[in-house]
C-alpha positions as CSV (number, residue, x, y, z in Angstrom):
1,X,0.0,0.0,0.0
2,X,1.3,3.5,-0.9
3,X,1.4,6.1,1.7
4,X,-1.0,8.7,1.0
5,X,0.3,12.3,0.3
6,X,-0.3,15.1,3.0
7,X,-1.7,18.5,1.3
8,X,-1.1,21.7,3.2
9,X,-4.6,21.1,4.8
10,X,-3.2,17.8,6.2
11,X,0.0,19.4,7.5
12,X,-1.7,22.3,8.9
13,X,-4.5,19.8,11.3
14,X,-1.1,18.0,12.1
15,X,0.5,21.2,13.3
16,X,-2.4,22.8,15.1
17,X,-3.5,19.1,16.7
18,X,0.4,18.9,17.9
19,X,0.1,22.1,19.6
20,X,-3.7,21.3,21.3
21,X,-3.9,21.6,24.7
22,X,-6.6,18.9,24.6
23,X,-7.3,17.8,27.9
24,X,-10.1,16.6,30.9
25,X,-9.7,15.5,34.3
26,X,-10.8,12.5,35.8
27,X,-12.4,14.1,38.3
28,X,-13.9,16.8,35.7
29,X,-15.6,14.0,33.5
30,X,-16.7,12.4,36.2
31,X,-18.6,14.9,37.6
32,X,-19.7,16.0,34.0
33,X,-20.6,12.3,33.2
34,X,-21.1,10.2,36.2
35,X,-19.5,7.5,35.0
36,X,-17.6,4.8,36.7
37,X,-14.4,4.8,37.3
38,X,-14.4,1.5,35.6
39,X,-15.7,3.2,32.7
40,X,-12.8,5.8,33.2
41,X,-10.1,3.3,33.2
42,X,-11.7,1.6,29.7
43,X,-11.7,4.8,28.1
44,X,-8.4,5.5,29.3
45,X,-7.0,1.8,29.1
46,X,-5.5,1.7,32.1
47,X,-6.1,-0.7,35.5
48,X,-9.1,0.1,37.7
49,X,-6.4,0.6,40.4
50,X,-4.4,3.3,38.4
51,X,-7.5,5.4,38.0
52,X,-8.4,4.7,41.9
53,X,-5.2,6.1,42.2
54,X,-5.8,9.2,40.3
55,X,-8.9,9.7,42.6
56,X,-7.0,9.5,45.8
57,X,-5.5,12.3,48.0
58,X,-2.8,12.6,49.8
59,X,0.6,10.1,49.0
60,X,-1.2,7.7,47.2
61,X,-2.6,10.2,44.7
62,X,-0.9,9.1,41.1
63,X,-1.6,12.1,38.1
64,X,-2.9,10.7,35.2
65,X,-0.7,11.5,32.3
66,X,-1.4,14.1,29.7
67,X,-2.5,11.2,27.5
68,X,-4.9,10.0,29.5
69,X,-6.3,13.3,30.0
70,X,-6.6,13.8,26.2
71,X,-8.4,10.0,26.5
72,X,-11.2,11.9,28.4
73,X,-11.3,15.1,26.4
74,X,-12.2,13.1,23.5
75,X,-14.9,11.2,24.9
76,X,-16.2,14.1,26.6
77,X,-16.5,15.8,22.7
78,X,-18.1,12.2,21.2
79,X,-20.2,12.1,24.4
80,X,-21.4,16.2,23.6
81,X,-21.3,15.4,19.7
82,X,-21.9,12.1,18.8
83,X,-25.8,12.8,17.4
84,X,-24.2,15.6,15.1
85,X,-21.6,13.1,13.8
86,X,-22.3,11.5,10.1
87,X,-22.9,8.2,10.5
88,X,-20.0,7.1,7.8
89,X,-17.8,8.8,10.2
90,X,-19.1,7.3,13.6
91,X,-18.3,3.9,11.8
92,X,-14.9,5.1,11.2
93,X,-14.2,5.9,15.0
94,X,-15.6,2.0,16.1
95,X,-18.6,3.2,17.6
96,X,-21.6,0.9,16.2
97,X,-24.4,3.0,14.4
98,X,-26.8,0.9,15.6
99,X,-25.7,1.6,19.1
100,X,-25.8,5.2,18.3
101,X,-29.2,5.6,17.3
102,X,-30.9,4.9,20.8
């Protein structure tokens, strides 16, 4: 398969999405959400325990990393977007029309 060639469009969403402060805390989507933490640590793909962790205080806190915190940022923009999203595009990100539609 031949790599596909980036236009200036392509390079420019690569430059601003390097530079994107993109990011949610734990304890932020869980208020917005009210999710699980096991929920958390799926979307996140980390251990129940490591996310307990990041709900701790005190010496056994443990800060999620900045990828993690992107993790939730995304889902928290599918969760707020999702019913705007084309369908052909919903398919693209794994999440099951069908599943959508309800």
């Amino acid at each position: 398969m031949t790599p596909r060639s980036l236009t200036d469009r392509h390079q420019a969403l690569i430059e601003r999405y390097s530079y994107c402060q993109l990011g949610m805390t734990p304890q932020r989507f869980y208020a917005k959400w009210g999710v699980s933490q096991e929920a958390i640590a799926a979307i996140c793909s980390r251990s129940l325990s490591t996310v307990r962790c990041w709900f701790r205080k005190g010496r056994s806190y443990r800060r999620p990393t900045p990828t993690d915190l992107r993790h939730l940022a995304l889902m928290d923009f599918l969760l707020d977007h999702f019913e705007q999203l084309p369908q052909d595009l919903t398919k693209a990100l794994c999440l099951p029309s069908e599943d959508m539609e309800t």
